[in-house]
NUSEMAR-597414 format. One line per field, with one value per residue (C-alpha): x, y, z; residue number from 0. Coordinates in Angstrom, 2 decimals. Layout:
<nodes>
xx = X, ...
yy = Y, ...
zz = Z, ...
num = NUM, ...
</nodes>
This chain:
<nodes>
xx = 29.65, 30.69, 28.18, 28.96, 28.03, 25.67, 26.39, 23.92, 26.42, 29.16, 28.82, 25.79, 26.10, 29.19, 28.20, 25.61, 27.73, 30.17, 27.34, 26.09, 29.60, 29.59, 26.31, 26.97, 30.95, 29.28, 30.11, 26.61, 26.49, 26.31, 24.19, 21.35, 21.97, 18.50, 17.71, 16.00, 13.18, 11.87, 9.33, 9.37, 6.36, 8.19, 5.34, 4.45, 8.16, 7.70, 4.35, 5.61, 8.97, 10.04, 11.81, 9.49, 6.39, 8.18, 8.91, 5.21, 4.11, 5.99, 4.54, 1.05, 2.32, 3.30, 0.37, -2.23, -0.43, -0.49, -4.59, -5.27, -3.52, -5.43, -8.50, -8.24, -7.69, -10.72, -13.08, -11.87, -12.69, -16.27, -16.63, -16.00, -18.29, -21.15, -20.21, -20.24, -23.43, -24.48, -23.67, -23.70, -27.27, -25.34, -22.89, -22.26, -21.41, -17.89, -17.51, -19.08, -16.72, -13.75, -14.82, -15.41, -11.82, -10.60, -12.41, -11.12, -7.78, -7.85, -9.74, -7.01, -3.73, -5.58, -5.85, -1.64, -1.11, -3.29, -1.19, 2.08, 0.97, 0.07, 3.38, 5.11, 3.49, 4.24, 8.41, 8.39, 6.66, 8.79, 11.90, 10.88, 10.08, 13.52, 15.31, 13.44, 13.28, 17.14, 17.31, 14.71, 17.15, 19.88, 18.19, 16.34, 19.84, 21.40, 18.67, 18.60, 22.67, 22.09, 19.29, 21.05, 18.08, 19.74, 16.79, 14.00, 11.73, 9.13, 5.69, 3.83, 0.63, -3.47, -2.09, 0.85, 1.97, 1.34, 4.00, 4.04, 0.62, 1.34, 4.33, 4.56, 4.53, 7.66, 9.20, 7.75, 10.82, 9.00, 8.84, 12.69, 13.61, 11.62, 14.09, 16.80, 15.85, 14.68, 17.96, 20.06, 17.96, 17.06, 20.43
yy = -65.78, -62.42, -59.52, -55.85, -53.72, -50.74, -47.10, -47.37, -49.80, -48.20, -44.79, -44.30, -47.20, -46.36, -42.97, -43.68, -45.94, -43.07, -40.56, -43.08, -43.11, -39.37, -39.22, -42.09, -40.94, -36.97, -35.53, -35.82, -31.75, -31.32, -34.45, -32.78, -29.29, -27.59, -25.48, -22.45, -19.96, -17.31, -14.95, -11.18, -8.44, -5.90, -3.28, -3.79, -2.43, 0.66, 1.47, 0.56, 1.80, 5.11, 6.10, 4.36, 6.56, 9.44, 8.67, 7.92, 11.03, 13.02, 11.10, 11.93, 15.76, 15.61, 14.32, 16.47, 19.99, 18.54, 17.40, 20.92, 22.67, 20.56, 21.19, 24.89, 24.76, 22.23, 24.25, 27.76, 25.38, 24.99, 28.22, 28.83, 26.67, 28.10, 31.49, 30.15, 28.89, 31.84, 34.42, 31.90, 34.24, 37.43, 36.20, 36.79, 33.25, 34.56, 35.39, 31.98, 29.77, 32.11, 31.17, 27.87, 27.31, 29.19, 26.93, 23.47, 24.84, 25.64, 21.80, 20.00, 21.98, 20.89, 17.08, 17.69, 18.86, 15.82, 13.38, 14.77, 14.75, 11.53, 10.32, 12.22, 10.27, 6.87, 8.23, 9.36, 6.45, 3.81, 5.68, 5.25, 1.82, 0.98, 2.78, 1.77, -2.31, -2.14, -0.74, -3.14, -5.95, -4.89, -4.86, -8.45, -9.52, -8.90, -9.93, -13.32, -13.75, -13.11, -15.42, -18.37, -18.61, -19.65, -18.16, -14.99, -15.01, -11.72, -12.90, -10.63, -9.57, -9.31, -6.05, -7.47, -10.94, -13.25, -15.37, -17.19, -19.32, -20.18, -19.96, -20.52, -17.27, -18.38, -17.76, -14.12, -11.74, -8.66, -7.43, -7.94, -6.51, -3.27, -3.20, -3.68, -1.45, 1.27, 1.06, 1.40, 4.57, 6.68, 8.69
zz = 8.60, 9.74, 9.62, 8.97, 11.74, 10.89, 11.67, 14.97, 16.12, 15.05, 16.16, 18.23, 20.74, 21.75, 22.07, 24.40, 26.69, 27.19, 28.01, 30.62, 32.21, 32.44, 33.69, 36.28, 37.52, 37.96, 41.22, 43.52, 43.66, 39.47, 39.31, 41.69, 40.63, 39.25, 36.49, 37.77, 35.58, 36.74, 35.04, 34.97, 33.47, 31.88, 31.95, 36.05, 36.56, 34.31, 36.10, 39.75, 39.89, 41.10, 37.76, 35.37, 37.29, 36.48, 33.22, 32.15, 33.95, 31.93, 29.24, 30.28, 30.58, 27.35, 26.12, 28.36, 26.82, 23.43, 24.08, 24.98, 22.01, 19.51, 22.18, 21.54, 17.78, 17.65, 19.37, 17.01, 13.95, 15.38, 16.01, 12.69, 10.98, 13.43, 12.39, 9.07, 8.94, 10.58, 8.15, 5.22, 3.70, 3.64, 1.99, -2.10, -3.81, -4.10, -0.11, 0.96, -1.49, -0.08, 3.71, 3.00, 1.09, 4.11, 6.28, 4.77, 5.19, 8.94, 9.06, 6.82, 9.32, 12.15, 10.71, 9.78, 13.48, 15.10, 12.51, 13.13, 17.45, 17.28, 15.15, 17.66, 20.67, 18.96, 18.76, 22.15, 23.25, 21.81, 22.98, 26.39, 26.13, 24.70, 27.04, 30.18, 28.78, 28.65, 32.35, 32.92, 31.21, 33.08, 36.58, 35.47, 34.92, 38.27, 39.94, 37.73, 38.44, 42.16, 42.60, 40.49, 37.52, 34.35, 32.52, 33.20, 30.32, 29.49, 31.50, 28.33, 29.55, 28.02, 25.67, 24.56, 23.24, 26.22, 26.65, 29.80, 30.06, 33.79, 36.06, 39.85, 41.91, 43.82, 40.51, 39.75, 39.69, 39.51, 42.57, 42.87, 39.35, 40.42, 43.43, 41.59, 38.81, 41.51, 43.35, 40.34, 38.73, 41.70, 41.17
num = 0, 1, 2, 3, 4, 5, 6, 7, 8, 9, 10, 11, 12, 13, 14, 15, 16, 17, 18, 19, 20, 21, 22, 23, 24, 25, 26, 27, 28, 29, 30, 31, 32, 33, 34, 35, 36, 37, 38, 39, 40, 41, 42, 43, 44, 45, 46, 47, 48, 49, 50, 51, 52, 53, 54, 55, 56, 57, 58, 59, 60, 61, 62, 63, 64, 65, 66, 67, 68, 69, 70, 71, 72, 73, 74, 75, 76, 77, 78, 79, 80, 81, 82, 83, 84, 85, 86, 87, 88, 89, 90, 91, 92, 93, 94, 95, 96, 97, 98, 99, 100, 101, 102, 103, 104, 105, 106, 107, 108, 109, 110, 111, 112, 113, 114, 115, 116, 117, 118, 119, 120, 121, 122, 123, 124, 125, 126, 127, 128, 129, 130, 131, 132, 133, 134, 135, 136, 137, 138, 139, 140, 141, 142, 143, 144, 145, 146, 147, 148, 149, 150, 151, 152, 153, 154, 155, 156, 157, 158, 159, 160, 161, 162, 163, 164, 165, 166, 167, 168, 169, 170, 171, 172, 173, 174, 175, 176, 177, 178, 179, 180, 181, 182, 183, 184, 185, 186
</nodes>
């Protein structure tokens, strides 16, 4: 009686015989080669690096002007309301609905300019992060192609998405992707 083989014996056993040739006939060098990861934090080379520093300081400039502009207008509002409340008996009906009305709109533009500061912070911000995490890809890249890893994945940190649970420090490219990243944006 003779059988039909099945697929498996068909296709797949074969297969496997000719993968275990390959695997056995490799030269020794590509049999032992490794597969190197290494791990890099994104954010440690923006704060640590010469032209990331620089970068956030301006940042913080930026910011601190903008903080005292809305400081100022904030304390003339208060001012306001205290002189206000102050004069708020002499006042006819008419006068006091007028100042208040008044007063609502000087509170209301100085909501508009903390809304449109702070949507202007957020643009600003993500700018810089884009640009600086594609000099930061760029230097991780160099430094991954000189060092032979075949992979350098994000390490993510506690205020971002953390992606690397544990990773040996041998294999911690930081240090050398600020390097890398400082040497290339120092001009």
């Amino acid at each position: 009686m003779h059988r039909t083989r099945t697929f498996v014996e068909r296709t797949v056993l074969p297969l496997a015989a000719a993968g275990l040739f390959l695997l056995t006939t490799l030269p020794a060098a590509q049999a032992t080669e490794t597969f190197k990861m290494g791990v890099v934090d994104p954010q440690v080379v923006l704060e640590k690096s010469k032209a990331g520093k620089k970068a956030l300081d301006g940042l913080k400039e930026y910011v601190s002007t903008r903080q005292k502009l809305l400081s100022g207008d904030e304390e003339e509002l208060r001012n306001t309301e205290k002189t206000l409340k102050e004069q708020a008996a002499k006042l006819s009906d008419t006068e006091k609905k007028e100042k208040e009305t008044q007063f609502r709109t000087k509170v209301q533009e100085f909501q508009k300019r903390a809304q449109e500061f702070n949507q202007e912070l957020q643009g600003k911000q993500k700018e810089l992060v884009d640009d600086y995490m594609k000099k930061i890809s760029s230097a991780t890249k160099t430094v991954a192609e000189k060092g032979g890893f075949a992979l350098v994945v994000d390490r993510g940190s506690e205020q971002t998405v953390k992606i690397v649970i544990y990773s040996k420090d041998t294999i911690d490219l930081t240090d050398q992707v600020i390097k890398e990243f400082d040497r290339v944006n120092s001009k």
